[in-house]
C-alpha positions in Angstrom: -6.2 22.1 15.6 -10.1 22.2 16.5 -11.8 18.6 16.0 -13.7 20.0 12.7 -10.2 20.9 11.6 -8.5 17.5 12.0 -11.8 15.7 9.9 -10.8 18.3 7.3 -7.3 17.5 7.3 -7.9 14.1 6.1 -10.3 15.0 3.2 -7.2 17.6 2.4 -4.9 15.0 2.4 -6.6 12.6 0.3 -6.7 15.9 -2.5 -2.8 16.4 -2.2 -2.0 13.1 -2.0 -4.0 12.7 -5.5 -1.8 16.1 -6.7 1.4 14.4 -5.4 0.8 10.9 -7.4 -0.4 12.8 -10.5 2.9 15.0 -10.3 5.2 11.9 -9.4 3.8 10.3 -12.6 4.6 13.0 -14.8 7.9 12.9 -13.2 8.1 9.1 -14.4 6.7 10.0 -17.9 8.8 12.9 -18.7 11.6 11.0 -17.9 10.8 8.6 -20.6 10.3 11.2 -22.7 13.4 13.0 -21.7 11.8 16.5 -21.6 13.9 17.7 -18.5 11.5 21.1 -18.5 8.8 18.9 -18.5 10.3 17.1 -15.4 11.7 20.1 -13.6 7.9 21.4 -13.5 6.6 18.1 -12.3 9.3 18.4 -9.9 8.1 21.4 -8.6 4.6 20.6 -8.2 5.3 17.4 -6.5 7.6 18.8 -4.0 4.5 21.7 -3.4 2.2 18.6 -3.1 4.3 17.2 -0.4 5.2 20.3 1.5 1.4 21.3 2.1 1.1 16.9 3.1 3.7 17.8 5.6 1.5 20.7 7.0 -1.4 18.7 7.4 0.1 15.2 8.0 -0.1 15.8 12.1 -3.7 16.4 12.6 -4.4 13.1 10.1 -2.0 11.5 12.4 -3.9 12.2 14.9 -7.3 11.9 13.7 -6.7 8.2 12.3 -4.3 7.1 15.7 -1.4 6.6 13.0 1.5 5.2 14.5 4.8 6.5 12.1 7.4 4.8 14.3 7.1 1.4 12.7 8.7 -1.3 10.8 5.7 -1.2 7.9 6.4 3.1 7.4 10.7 2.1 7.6 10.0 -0.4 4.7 7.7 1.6 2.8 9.8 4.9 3.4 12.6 3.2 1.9 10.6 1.9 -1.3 9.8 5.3 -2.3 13.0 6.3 -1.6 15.0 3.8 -3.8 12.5 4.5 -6.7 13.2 8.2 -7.0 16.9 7.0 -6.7 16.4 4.5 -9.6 15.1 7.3 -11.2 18.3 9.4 -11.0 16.2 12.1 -8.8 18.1 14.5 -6.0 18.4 13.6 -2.5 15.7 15.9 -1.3 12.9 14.4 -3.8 13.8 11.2 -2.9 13.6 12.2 0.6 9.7 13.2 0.2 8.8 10.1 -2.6 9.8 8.5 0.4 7.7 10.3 2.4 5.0 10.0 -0.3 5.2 6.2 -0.3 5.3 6.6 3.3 2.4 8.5 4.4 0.0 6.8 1.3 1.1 3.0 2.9 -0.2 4.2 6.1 -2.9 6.2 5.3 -4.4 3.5 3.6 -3.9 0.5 6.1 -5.6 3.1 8.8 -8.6 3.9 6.4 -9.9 0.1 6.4 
């Protein structure tokens, strides 16, 4: 990925990391509301979110020297993993809230 390209990236990521929050919300809110449509849709467009994060998540890697094999992204991993679990969700979405949690914690700490 061309230097221009990896900038880009992290602008991208900030926009589907916003899509993937939204959707997780909804997740959280249709729950609530027990509207399981409702929940399979947000579902869908959070696992969408987080597929196109894992397309772009090397080049912000490397753009912001991120380091993923840490004790910080274990911990925060494993947050966002037992939420989507408290939450009753299947292993592959709490697999990527994991991920989610993930990739925001250190995203953040490398931004300041």
């Amino acid at each position: 990925m061309g230097e221009m390209s990896k900038q880009f990236a992290c602008g991208l990521y900030e926009v589907l990391d916003e899509l993937a929050k939204d959707a997780w919300e909804r997740i959280k809110k249709e729950r609530k509301n027990k509207d399981n449509q409702a929940i399979e849709e947000a579902i869908k467009n959070f696992s969408e979110a987080m597929e196109q994060v894992y397309d772009i998540w090397p080049a912000v890697e490397q753009e912001l020297g991120i380091d993923m094999g840490n004790k910080a992204t274990e911990i925060a991993y494993l947050g966002g993993y037992s939420e989507a679990k408290g939450y009753g969700m299947p292993d592959d979405i709490r697999a990527k809230r994991g991920d989610h949690v993930a990739t925001r914690t250190l995203y953040k700490v490398s931004r300041k």
